[in-house]
BADO-319976 format. One record per residue (C-alpha): x, y, z; residue in three letters. Coordinates in steps of 0.001 Angstrom, whole numbers, padded with zeros to 6 digits, always signed. Layout:
! BADO-319976
XYZALA/...
! end
This chain:
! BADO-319976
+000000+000000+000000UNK/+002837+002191+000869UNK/+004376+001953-002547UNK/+001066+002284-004479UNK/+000909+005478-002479UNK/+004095+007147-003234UNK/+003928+006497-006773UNK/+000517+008047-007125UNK/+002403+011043-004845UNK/+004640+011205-007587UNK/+002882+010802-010867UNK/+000737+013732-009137UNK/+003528+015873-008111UNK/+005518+015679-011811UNK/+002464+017907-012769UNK/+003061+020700-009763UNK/+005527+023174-010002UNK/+008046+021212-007184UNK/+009014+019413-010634UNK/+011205+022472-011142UNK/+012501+023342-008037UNK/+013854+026644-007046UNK/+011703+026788-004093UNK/+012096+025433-000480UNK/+009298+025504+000905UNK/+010843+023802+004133UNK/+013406+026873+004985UNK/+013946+028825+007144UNK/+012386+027515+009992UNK/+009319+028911+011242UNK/+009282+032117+008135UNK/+004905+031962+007900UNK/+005739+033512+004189UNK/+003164+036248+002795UNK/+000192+035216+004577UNK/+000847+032432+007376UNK/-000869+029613+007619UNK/-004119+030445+009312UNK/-004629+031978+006291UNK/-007712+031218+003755UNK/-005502+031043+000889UNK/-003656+028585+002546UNK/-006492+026233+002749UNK/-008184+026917-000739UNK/-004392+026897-002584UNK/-003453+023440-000315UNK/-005763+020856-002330UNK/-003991+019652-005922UNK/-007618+017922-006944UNK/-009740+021702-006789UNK/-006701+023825-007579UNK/-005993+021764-010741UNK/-010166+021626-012143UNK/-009694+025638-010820UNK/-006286+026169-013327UNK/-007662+024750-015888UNK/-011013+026139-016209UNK/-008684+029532-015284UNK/-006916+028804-018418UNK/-010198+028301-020611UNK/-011739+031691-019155UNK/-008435+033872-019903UNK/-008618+032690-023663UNK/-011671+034956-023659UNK/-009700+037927-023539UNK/-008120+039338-026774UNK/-005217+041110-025188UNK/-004266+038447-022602UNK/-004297+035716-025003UNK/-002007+037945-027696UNK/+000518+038255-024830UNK/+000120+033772-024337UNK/+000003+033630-028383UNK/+002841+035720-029265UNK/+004978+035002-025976UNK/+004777+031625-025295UNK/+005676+027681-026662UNK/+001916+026895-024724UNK/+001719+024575-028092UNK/+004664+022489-027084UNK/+005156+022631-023275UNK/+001508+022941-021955UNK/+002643+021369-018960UNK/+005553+023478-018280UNK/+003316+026297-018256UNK/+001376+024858-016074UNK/+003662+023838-013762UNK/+005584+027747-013941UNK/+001891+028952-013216UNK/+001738+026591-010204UNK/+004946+027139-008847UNK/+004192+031183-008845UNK/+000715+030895-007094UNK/+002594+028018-004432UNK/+005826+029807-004186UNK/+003864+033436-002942UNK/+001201+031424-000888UNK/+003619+028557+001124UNK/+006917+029954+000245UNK/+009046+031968+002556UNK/+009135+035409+002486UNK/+012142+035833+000627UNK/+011354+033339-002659UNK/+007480+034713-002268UNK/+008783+038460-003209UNK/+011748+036565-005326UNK/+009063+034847-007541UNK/+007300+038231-007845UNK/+010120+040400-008936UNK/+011060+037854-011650UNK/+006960+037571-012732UNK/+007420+041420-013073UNK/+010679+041373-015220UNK/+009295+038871-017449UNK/+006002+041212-017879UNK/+008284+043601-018805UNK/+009260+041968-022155UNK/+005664+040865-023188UNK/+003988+043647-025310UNK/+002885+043964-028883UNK/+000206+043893-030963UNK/-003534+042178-030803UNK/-005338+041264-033704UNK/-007691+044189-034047UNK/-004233+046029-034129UNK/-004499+047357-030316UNK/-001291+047454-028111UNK/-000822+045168-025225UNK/+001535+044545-022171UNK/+001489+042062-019757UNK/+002460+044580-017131UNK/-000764+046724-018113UNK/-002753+046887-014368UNK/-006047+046342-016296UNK/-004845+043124-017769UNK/-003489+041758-014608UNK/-006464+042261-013209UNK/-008625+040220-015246UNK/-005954+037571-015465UNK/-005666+037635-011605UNK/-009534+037393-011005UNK/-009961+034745-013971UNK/-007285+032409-011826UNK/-008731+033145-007665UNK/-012471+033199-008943UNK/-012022+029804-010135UNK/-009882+028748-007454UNK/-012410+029633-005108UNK/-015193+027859-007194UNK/-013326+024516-007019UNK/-012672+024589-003268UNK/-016254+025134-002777UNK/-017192+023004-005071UNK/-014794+019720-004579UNK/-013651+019884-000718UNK/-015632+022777+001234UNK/-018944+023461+000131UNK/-019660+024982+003563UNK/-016562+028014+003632UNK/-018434+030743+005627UNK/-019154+033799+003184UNK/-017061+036174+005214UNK/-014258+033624+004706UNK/-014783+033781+000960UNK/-014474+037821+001255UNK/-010816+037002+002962UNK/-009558+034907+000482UNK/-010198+037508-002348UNK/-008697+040040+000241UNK/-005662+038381+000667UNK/-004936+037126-002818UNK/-005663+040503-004238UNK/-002051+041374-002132UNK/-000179+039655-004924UNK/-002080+040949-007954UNK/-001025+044525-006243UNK/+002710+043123-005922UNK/+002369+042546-009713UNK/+000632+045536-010526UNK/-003016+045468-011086UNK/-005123+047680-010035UNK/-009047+048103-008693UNK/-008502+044528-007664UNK/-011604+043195-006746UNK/-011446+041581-002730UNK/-014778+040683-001965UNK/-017248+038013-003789UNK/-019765+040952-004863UNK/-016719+043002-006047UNK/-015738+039914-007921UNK/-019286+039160-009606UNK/-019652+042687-010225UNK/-016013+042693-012100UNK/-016876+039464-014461UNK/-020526+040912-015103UNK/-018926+044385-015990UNK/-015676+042853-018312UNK/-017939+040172-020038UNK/-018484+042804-023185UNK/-014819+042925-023937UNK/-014306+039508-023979UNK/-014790+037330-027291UNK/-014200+034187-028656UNK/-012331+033240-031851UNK/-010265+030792-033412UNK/-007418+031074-031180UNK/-009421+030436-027987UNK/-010570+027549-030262UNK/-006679+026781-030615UNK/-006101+027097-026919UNK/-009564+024644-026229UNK/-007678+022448-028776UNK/-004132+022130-027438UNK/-006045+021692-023628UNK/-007912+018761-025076UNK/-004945+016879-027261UNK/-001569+017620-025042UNK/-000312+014277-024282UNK/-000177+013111-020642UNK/+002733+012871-018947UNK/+002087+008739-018652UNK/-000829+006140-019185UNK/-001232+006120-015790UNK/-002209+010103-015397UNK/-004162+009994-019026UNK/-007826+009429-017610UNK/-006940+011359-014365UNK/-006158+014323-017380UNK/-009060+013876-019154UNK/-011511+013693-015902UNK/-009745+017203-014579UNK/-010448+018576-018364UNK/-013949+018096-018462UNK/-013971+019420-014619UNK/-012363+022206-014988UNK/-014956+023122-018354UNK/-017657+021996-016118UNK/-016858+024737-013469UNK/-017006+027661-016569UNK/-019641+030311-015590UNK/-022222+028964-018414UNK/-022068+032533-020532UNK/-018095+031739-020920UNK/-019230+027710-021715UNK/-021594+029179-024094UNK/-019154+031015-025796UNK/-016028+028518-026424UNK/-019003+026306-027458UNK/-018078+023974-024620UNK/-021898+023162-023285UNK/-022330+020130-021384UNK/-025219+018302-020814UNK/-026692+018128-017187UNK/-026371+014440-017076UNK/-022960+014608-018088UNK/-022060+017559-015729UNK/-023076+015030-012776UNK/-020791+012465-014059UNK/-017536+014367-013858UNK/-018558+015816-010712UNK/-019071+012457-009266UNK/-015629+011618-010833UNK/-013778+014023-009325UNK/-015202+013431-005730UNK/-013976+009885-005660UNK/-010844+010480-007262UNK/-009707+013459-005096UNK/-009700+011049-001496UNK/-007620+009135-002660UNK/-005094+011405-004652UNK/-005730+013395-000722UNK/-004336+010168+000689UNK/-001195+009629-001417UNK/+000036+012908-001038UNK/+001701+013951+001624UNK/+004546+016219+000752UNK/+003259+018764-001385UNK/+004093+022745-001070UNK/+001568+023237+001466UNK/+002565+019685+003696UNK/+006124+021070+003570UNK/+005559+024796+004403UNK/+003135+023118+007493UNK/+006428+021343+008449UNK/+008442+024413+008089UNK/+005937+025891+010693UNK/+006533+022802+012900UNK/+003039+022191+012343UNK/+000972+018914+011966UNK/+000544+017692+008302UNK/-003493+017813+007962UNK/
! end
């Protein structure tokens, strides 16, 4: 049992962004990081089953926006190394919640250098820049609002309200660090954000391209292939239905209640096998007990 556990640990880890190192999220002793961890981020950013359905469907909502995905399309091998972005993105939002202090505000200075670089022109021939507030705002609230979804969806359905406000509160601290601005830190400043951005946001054939790539990278093994698939279809399923609607990505209800059933018997056990993720180690860098 021991060995079937650490090799799911490990198949499911190869997909974070501790593949890369760079961050140790064990030193120095007792360093609580940006936010400590009685923090909310701390418990929606500590589950890899929600956090990955939340990236992904993160990733599907983003393609919505013409200037954020010129910056992906022009700036990135996305095409080639899907996972490498994903594990870069999951290394940035780990590495500022359970890093220390000092590779928390080291991962945001080099986040803001490479910003620096990414600019050019959209389609409809406007400029863009990665480092523009407005557009790290909507990439910011894309990522947290469907972090937040997932959490409440796959492991706490019952996160007081006010709790909800905190989360957006303190997450909104690194979109600052970054540069955005007007960043939304409540639920109702959140809803009232996505209801007010939905008419610039369109849908064309490179958010087809990005759907595509999504739906044919290869897994990393055999092993993780279904596992991919399942998270996929999650992380579609938790779309607000206006962005399903328009990447033409509807699912039917039945269908809906089959990967949601999926995903809450496969997240126990992958909840089981791991046990030294960013979040168990920066617990053990608190000298605190690994939930």
């Amino acid at each position: 049992m021991e060995s079937l556990r650490r090799h799911i640990e490990s198949q499911v880890l190869s997909l974070t962004g501790l593949a890369i190192g760079g961050v140790d999220y064990e030193h120095p002793p007792g360093d609580p990081g940006l936010f400590g961890p009685e923090a909310v981020c701390w418990r929606v950013h500590g589950d890899f089953t929600s956090m990955m359905v939340g990236g992904i469907s993160a990733l599907l909502l983003q393609a919505l926006h013409p200037l954020a995905l010129a910056g992906v399309w022009d700036h990135s091998n996305f095409r080639e190394d899907l996972l490498g972005r994903l594990r870069r993105t999951g290394q940035f939002i780990s590495g500022t919640t359970f890093g220390s202090q000092a590779d928390a505000q080291r991962l945001i200075e080099r986040v803001r250098g490479i910003h620096l670089k990414v600019t050019g022109q959209a389609q409809d021939g406007r400029s863009y820049a990665a480092y523009d507030p407005d557009l790290l705002t909507w990439v910011h609230v894309a990522e947290v609002s469907r972090f937040l979804e997932a959490h409440l969806r796959y492991l706490d359905p019952d996160l007081p309200g006010t709790e909800q406000d905190r989360y957006y509160a303190e997450v909104a601290r690194i979109a600052e660090a970054l540069g955005a601005r007007d960043v939304p830190g409540s639920r109702q400043a959140v809803a009232d954000y996505l209801q007010d951005i939905r008419p610039q946001l369109t849908s064309d054939e490179r958010s087809r391209e990005i759907v595509r790539v999504l739906f044919t990278a290869p897994a990393p093994s055999a092993w993780m292939r279904p596992f991919g698939a399942l998270m996929l279809r999650a992380g579609v399923d938790l779309l607000p239905d206006w962005a399903s609607e328009m990447l033409n990505l509807r699912q039917p209800a039945a269908t809906r209640q089959l990967i949601r059933l999926g995903v809450r018997r496969t997240a126990p056990v992958l909840r089981w096998a791991v046990r030294s993720g960013s979040a168990h180690r920066a617990r053990r860098r608190m000298g605190l007990p690994i939930r």
